[in-house]
C-alpha positions as semicolon CSV with decimal commas, in nm:
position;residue;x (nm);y (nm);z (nm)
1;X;3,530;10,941;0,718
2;X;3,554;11,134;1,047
3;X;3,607;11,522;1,016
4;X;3,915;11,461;1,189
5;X;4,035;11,262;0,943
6;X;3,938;11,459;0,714
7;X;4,076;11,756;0,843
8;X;4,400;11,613;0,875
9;X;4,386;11,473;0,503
10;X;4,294;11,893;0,438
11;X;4,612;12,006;0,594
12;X;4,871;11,742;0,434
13;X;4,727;11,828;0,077
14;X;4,801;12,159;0,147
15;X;5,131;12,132;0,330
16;X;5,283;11,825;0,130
17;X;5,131;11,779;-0,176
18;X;5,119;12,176;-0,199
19;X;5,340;12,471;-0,129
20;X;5,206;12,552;0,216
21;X;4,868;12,695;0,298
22;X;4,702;13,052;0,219
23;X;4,453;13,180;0,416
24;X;4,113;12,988;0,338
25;X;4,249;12,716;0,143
26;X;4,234;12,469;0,420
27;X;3,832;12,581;0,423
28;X;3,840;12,490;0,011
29;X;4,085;12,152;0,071
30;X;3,864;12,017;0,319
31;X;3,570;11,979;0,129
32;X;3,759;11,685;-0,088
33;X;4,097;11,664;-0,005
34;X;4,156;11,427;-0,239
35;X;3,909;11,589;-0,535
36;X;4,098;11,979;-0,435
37;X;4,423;11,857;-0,582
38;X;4,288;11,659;-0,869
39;X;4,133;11,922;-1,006
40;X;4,484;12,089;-1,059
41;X;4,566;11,878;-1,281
42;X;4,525;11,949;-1,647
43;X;4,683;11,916;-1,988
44;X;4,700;12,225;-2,103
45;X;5,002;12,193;-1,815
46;X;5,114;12,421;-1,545
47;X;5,029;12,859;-1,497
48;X;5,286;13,060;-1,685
49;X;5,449;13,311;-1,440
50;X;5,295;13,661;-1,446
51;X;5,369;13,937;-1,723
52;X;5,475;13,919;-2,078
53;X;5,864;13,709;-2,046
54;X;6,094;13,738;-2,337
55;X;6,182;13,420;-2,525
56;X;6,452;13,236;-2,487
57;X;6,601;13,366;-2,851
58;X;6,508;13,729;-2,756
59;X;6,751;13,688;-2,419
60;X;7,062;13,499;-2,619
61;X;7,002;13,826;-2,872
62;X;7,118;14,010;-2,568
63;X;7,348;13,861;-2,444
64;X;7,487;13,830;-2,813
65;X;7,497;14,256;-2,774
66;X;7,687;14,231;-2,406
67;X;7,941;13,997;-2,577
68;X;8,011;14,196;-2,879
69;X;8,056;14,539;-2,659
70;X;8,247;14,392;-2,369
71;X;8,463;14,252;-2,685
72;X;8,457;14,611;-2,870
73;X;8,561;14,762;-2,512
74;X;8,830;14,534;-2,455
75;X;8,992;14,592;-2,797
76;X;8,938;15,021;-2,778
77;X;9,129;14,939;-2,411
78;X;9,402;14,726;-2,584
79;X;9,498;14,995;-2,867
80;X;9,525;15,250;-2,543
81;X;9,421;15,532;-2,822
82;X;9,497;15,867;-2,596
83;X;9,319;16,188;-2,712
84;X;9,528;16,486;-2,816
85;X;9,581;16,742;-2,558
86;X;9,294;16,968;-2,700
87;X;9,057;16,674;-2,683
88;X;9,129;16,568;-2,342
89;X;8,881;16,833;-2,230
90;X;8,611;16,763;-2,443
91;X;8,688;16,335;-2,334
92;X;8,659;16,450;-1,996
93;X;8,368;16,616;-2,028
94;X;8,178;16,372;-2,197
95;X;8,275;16,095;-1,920
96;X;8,104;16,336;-1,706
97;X;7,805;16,431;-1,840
98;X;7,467;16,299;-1,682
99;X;7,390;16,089;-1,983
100;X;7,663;15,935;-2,052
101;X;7,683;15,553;-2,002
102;X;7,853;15,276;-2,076
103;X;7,697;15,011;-2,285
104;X;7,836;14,716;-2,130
105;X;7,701;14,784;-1,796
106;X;7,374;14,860;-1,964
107;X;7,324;14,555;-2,126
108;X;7,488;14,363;-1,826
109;X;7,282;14,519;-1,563
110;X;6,939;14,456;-1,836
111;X;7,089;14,061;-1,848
112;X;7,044;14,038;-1,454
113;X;6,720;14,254;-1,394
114;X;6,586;14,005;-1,646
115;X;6,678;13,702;-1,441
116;X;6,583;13,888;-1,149
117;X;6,227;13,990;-1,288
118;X;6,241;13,597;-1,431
119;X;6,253;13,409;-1,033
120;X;6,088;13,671;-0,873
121;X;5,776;13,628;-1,083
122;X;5,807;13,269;-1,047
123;X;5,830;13,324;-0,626
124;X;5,533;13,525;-0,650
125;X;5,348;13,278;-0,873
126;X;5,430;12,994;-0,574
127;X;5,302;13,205;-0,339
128;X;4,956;13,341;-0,423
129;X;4,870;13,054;-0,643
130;X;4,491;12,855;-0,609
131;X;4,680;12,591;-0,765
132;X;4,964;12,545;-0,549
133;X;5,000;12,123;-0,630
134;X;4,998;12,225;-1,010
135;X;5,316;12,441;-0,913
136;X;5,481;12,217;-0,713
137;X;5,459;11,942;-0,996
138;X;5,624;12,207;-1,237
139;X;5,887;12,285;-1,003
140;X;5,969;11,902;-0,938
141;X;6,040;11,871;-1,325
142;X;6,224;12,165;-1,345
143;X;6,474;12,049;-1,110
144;X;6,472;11,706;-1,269
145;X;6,595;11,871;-1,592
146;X;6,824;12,160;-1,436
147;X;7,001;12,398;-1,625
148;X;7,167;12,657;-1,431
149;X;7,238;12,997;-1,414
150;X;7,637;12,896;-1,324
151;X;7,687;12,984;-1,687
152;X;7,609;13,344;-1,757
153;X;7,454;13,237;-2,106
154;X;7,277;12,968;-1,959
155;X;7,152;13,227;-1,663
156;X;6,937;13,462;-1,890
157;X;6,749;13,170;-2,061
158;X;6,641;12,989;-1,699
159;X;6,341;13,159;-1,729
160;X;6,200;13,108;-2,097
161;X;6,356;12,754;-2,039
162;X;6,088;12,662;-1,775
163;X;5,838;12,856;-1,980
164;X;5,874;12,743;-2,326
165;X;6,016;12,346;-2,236
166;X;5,897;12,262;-1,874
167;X;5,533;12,416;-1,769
168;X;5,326;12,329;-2,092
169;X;5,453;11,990;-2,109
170;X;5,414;11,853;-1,709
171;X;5,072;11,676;-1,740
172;X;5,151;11,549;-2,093
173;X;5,359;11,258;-2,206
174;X;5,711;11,205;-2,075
175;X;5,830;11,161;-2,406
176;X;5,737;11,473;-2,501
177;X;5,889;11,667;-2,174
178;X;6,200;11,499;-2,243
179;X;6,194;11,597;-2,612
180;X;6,133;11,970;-2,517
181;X;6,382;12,004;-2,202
182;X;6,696;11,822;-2,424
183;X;6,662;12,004;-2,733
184;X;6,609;12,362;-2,579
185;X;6,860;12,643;-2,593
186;X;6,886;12,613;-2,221
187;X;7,000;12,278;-2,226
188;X;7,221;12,305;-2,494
189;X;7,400;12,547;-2,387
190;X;7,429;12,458;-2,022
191;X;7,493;12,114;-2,110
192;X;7,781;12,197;-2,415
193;X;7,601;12,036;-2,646
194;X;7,660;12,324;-2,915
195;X;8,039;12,239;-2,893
196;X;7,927;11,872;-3,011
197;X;8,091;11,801;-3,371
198;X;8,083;11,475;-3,505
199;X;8,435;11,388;-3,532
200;X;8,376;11,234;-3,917
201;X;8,118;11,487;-3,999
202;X;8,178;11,713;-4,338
203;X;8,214;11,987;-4,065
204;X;8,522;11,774;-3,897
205;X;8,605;11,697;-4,296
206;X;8,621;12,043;-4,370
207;X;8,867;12,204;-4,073
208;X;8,876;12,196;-3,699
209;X;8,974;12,381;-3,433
210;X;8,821;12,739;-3,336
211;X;8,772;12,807;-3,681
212;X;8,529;12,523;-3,736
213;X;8,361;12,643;-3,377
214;X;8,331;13,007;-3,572
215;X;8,155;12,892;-3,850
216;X;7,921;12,647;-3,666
217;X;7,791;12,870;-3,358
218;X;7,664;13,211;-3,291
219;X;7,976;13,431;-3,264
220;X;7,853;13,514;-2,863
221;X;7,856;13,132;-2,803
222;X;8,195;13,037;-2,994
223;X;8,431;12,810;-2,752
224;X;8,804;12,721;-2,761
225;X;8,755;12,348;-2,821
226;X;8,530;12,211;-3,060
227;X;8,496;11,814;-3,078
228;X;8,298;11,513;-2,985
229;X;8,100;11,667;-2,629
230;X;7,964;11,390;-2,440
231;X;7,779;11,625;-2,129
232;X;7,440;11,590;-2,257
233;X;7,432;11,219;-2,354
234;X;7,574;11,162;-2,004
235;X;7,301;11,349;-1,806
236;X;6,996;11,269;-1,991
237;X;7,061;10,899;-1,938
238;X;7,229;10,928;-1,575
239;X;6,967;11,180;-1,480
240;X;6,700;11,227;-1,670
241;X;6,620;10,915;-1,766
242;X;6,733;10,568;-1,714
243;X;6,974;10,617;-1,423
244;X;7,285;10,549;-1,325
245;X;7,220;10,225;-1,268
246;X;6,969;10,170;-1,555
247;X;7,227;9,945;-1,763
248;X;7,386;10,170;-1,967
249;X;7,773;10,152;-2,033
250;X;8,024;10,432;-2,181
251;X;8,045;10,301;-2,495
252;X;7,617;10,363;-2,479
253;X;7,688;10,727;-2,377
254;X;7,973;10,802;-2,688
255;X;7,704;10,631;-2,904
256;X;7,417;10,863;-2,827
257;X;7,658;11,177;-2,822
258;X;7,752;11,109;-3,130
259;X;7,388;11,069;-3,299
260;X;7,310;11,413;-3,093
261;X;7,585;11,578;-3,303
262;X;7,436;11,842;-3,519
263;X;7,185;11,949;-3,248
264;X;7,312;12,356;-3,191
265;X;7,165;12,683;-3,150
266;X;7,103;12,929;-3,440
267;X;7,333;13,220;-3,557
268;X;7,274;13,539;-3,757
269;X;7,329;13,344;-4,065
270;X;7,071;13,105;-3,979
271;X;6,833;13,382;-3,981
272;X;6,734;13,152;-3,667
273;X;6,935;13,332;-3,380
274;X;6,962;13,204;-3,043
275;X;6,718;12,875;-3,117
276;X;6,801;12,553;-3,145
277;X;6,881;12,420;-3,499
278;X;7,025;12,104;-3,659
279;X;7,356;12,154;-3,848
280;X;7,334;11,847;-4,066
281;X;7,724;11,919;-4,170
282;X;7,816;11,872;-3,809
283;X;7,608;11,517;-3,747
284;X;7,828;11,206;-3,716
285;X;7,718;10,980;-3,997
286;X;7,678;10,638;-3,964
287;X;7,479;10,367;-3,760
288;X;7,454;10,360;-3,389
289;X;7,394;10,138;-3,126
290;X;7,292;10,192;-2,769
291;X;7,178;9,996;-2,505
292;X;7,145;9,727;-2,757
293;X;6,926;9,869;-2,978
294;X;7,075;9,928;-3,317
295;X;6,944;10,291;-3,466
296;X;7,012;10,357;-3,843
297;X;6,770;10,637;-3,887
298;X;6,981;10,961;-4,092
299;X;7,036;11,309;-3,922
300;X;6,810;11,441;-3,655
301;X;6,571;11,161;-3,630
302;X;6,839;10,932;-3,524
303;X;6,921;11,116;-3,209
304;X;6,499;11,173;-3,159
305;X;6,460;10,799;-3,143
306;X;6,695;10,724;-2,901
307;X;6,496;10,995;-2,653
308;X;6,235;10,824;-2,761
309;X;6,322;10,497;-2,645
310;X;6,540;10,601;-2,355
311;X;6,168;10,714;-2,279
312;X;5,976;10,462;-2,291
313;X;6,249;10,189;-2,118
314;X;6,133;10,059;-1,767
315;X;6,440;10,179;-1,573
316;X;6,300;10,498;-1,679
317;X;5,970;10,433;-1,550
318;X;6,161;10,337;-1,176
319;X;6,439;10,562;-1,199
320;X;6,181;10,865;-1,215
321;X;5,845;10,738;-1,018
322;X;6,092;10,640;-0,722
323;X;6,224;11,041;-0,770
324;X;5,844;11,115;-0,732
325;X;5,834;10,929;-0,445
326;X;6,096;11,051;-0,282
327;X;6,040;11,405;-0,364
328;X;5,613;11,446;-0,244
329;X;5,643;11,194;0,045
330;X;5,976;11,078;0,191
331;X;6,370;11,090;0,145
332;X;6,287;10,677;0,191
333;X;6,019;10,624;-0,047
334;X;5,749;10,361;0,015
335;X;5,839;10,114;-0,163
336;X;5,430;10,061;-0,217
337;X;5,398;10,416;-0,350
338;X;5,696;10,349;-0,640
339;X;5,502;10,062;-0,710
340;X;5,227;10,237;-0,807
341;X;5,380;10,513;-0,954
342;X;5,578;10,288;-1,184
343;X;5,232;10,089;-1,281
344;X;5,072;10,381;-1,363
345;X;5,332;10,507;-1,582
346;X;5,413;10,197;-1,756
347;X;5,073;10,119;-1,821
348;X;4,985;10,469;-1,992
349;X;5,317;10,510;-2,149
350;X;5,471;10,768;-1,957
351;X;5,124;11,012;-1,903
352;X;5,223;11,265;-1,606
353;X;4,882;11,353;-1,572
354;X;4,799;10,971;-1,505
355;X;5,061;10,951;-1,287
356;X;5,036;11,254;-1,082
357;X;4,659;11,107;-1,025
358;X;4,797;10,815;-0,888
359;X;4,961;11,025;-0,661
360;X;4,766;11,204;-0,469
361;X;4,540;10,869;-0,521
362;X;4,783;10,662;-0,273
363;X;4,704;10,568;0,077
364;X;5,041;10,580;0,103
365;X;5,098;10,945;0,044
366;X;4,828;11,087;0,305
367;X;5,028;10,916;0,610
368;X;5,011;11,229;0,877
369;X;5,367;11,223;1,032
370;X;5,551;11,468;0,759
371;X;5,877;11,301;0,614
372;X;6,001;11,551;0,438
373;X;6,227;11,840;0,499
374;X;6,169;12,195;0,350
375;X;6,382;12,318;0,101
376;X;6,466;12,666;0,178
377;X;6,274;12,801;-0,178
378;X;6,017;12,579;-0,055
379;X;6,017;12,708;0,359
380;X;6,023;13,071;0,202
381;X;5,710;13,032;0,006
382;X;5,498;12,870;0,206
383;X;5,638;13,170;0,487
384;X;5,468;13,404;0,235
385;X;5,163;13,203;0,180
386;X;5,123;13,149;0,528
387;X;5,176;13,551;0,577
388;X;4,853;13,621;0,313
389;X;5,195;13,793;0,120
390;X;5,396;13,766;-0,152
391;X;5,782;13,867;-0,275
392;X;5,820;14,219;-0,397
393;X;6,174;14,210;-0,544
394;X;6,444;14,019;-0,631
395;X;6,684;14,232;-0,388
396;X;6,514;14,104;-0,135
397;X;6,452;13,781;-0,202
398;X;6,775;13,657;-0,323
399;X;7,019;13,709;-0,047
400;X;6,754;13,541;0,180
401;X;6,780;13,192;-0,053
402;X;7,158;13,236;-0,063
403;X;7,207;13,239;0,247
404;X;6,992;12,981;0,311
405;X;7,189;12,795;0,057
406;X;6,959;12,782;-0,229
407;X;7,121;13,044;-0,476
408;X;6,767;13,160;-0,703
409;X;6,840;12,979;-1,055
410;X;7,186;12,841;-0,967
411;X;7,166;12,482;-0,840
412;X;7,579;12,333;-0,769
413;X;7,543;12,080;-1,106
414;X;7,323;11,879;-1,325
415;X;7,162;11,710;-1,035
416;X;6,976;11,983;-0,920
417;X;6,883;12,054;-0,569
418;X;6,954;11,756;-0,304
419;X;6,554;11,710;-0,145
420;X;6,709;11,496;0,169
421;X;6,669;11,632;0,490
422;X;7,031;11,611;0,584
423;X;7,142;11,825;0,296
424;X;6,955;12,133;0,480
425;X;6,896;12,058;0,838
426;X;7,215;12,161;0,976
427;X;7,239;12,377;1,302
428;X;7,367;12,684;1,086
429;X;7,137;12,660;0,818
430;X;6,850;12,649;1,128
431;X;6,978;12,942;1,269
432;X;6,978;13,126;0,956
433;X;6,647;13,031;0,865
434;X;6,557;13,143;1,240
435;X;6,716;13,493;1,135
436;X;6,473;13,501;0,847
437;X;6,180;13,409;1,019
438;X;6,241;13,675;1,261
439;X;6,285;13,923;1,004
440;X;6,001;13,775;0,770
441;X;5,778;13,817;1,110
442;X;5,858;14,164;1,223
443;X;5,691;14,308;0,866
444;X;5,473;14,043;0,733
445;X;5,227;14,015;1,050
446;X;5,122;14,365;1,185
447;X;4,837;14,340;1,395
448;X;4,706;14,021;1,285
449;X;4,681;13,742;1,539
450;X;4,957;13,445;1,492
451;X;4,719;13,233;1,668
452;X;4,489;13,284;1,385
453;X;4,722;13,256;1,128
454;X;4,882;12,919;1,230
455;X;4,544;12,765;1,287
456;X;4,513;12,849;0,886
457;X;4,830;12,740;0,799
458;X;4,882;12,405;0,966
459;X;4,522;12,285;1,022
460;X;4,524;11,961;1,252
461;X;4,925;11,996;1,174
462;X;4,916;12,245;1,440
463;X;5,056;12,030;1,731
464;X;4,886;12,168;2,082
465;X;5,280;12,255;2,224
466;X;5,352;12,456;1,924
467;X;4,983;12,655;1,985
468;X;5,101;12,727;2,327
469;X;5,420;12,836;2,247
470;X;5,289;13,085;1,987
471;X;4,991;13,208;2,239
472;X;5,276;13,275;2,498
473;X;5,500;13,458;2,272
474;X;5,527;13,809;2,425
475;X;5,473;13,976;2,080
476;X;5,259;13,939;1,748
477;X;5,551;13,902;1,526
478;X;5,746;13,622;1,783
479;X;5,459;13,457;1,791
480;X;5,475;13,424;1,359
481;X;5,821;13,355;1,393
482;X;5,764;13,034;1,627
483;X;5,491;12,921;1,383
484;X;5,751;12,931;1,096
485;X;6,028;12,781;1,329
486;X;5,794;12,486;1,422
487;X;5,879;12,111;1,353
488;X;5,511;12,129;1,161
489;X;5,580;12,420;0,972
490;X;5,964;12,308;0,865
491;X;5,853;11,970;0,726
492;X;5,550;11,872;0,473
């Protein structure tokens, strides 16, 4: 191979198949372009973020507190007690003392430093990683199986959710990611699944209404309507596995609701807070048929066998290698590449390790014209990478992906984040990502030469015009801020 070729192969596994280059990791790509990204790939599954994160039943805990005293405060404000006249003083002088504080702000403020503290150490993950492919296949399935932070609950467990259900199981079996993203707190909760009763369950039997909700869920969870909830049986076939055109009717998604009834989270009485449990009382009983395939198994193993097949079906198999495709190489997939993809999956029954090999394996991957357009999470982390830096703080970093349109933890719906170019390339979202180039610039480069540093971060990328440009630029920082504002730099 010439070492132009080579070169160039360097830069896109760095740039596409990565999140953007770091200083010297075009020098260790170039080596074995192909070889550098395999290695990434192991079974033990993708890097945990950084420092010790609480679990996803220590966070509902907490937010099981801020319910109960926002509750407690709303009731003390409702019986509009007044203090007698010789207490008003000492009221008034409590309000005012330096320690006094209220607890729901306390809690609520601890809720969103520990979402903050939870994207922020995932940002700075992306962008000093040696593994940046092994991140960019975690963040791929994370946004495949979204849960979102639109629902305060849902918010504080975004975090342990990618933790506990996403990164350990990404070079494993699909089966097995599947099994661990559905039947997670996250997903439960974001998905309604804990307001699922089987209408004919001894729960239903018993009573309905809120009172049946009261004795089923934890008390900080509780919801007005209780019932058959059809969300999650929806998504995980629309979205997460089959498709929406993978053959599946209505009557296939009430089926499957109904054998997922029973599948909750844990309350104090469970001695089980805050993790997910199976209420056997609340199960539908009964066979079930879906997609043709009748399922008799009793309680929780009936709804585990559908996932399992649901799985292992072959509109999974193109439904999800074509969302590969699509997402690593081009909004209009080869349809060679899906090919391949889908072989390789179908032929080791849904191993993501096998299949991310096949990957970075395809000729058709390594074409050098980039197809794809930069997400903004994904523009501002290879910025930082490119910059030798990384985030500091979530005050920072958030209003920069909100206004770029990419809210941290808080994608619109159960779709996740659109990857097509026209869902970001608008002339106001350019300008604002201009505006945060030009900020990013004026304190991430100092006195080090732009030149220098987009020679490291684009490689053979590096078109000659853009070079000029950024030589020309009448400061260090402009010159950073046309490297970042390049056609090169904005697509992968």
């Amino acid at each position: 191979m010439a070492l132009a070729d080579q070169d160039m192969r360097a830069a896109i596994a760095v740039t596409r198949f990565g999140l953007g280059a770091k200083p010297g990791e075009l020098n260790e790509a170039r080596r074995d372009p192909q070889g550098f990204l395999k290695s990434q790939i192991r079974r033990s599954g993708a890097d945990q973020t950084p420092g010790a994160a609480a679990s996803s039943a220590e966070r509902m805990a907490e937010f099981r507190d801020y319910q109960r005293q926002k509750r407690e405060e709303r009731l003390e404000k409702a019986s509009d007690v007044r203090p007698p006249v010789g207490g008003a003083v000492m009221a008034d002088a409590a309000a005012k003392a330096p320690l006094a504080r209220d607890p729901v702000k306390v809690v609520g403020r601890m809720l969103r430093d520990d979402v903050g503290s939870d994207f922020t150490a995932r940002a700075q993950l992306a962008a000093t990683t040696d593994a940046a492919f092994r991140e960019h296949w975690a963040l791929f399935w994370a946004n495949h199986f979204t849960v979102s932070a639109t629902k305060a609950i849902t918010g504080t467990v975004v975090g342990p959710f990618e933790a506990e259900a996403i990164r350990p199981n990404v070079f494993g079996r699909f089966n097995d990611l599947l099994a661990a993203a559905e039947t997670h707190p996250a997903m439960l909760t974001y998905l309604d699944q804990i307001q699922s009763i089987g209408p004919d369950s001894p729960a239903a039997q018993r009573g309905r209404g809120r009172g049946l909700g009261a004795r089923l869920q934890p008390a900080a969870l509780q919801q007005r309507t209780v019932g058959l909830n059809e969300n999650l049986a929806r998504e995980i076939m629309e979205l997460h596995t089959v498709g929406v055109n993978g053959g599946y009717s209505q009557a296939d998604v009430t089926e499957f609701a109904r054998a997922m009834t029973g599948l909750s989270i844990g309350g104090e009485r469970d001695g089980a807070y805050g993790q997910a449990v199976f209420r056997e009382q609340a199960h539908e009983p009964g066979t079930r048929m879906v997609m043709g395939v009748r399922y008799d198994q009793a309680g929780r193993a009936q709804a585990g066998a559908i996932l399992a097949d649901l799985a292992a079906k072959p509109q999974t198999a193109r439904f999800v290698c074509t969302k590969i495709a699509r997402h690593f190489v081009a909004d209009d997939p080869p349809p060679a590449l899906v090919a391949r993809l889908e072989a390789a999956w179908t032929g080791s029954r849904g191993d993501l390790a096998r299949v991310a090999e096949t990957l970075v394996s395809a000729p058709e991957a390594w074409t050098p014209a980039p197809r794809k357009f930069k997400t903004p999470y994904e523009f501002v982390v290879s910025s930082y990478r490119a910059a030798g830096a990384q985030p500091q703080g979530f005050q920072a970093l958030a209003p920069i992906l909100t206004s770029l349109g990419q809210k941290p933890f808080s994608a619109p719906s159960p779709k996740g984040w659109p990857e097509d170019a026209q869902s970001w390339a608008a002339p106001d979202a350019i300008v604002k990502r201009m505006q945060f180039a030009q900020g990013f610039s004026a304190s991430a480069v100092h006195d080090r030469d732009p030149k220098a540093l987009a020679t490291e971060a684009l490689g053979e990328r590096l078109t000659p015009q853009t070079a000029m440009a950024i030589a020309r630029a009448e400061s260090r920082p402009e010159g950073f801020a046309l490297l970042l504002m390049s056609p090169e730099f904005q697509r992968r």
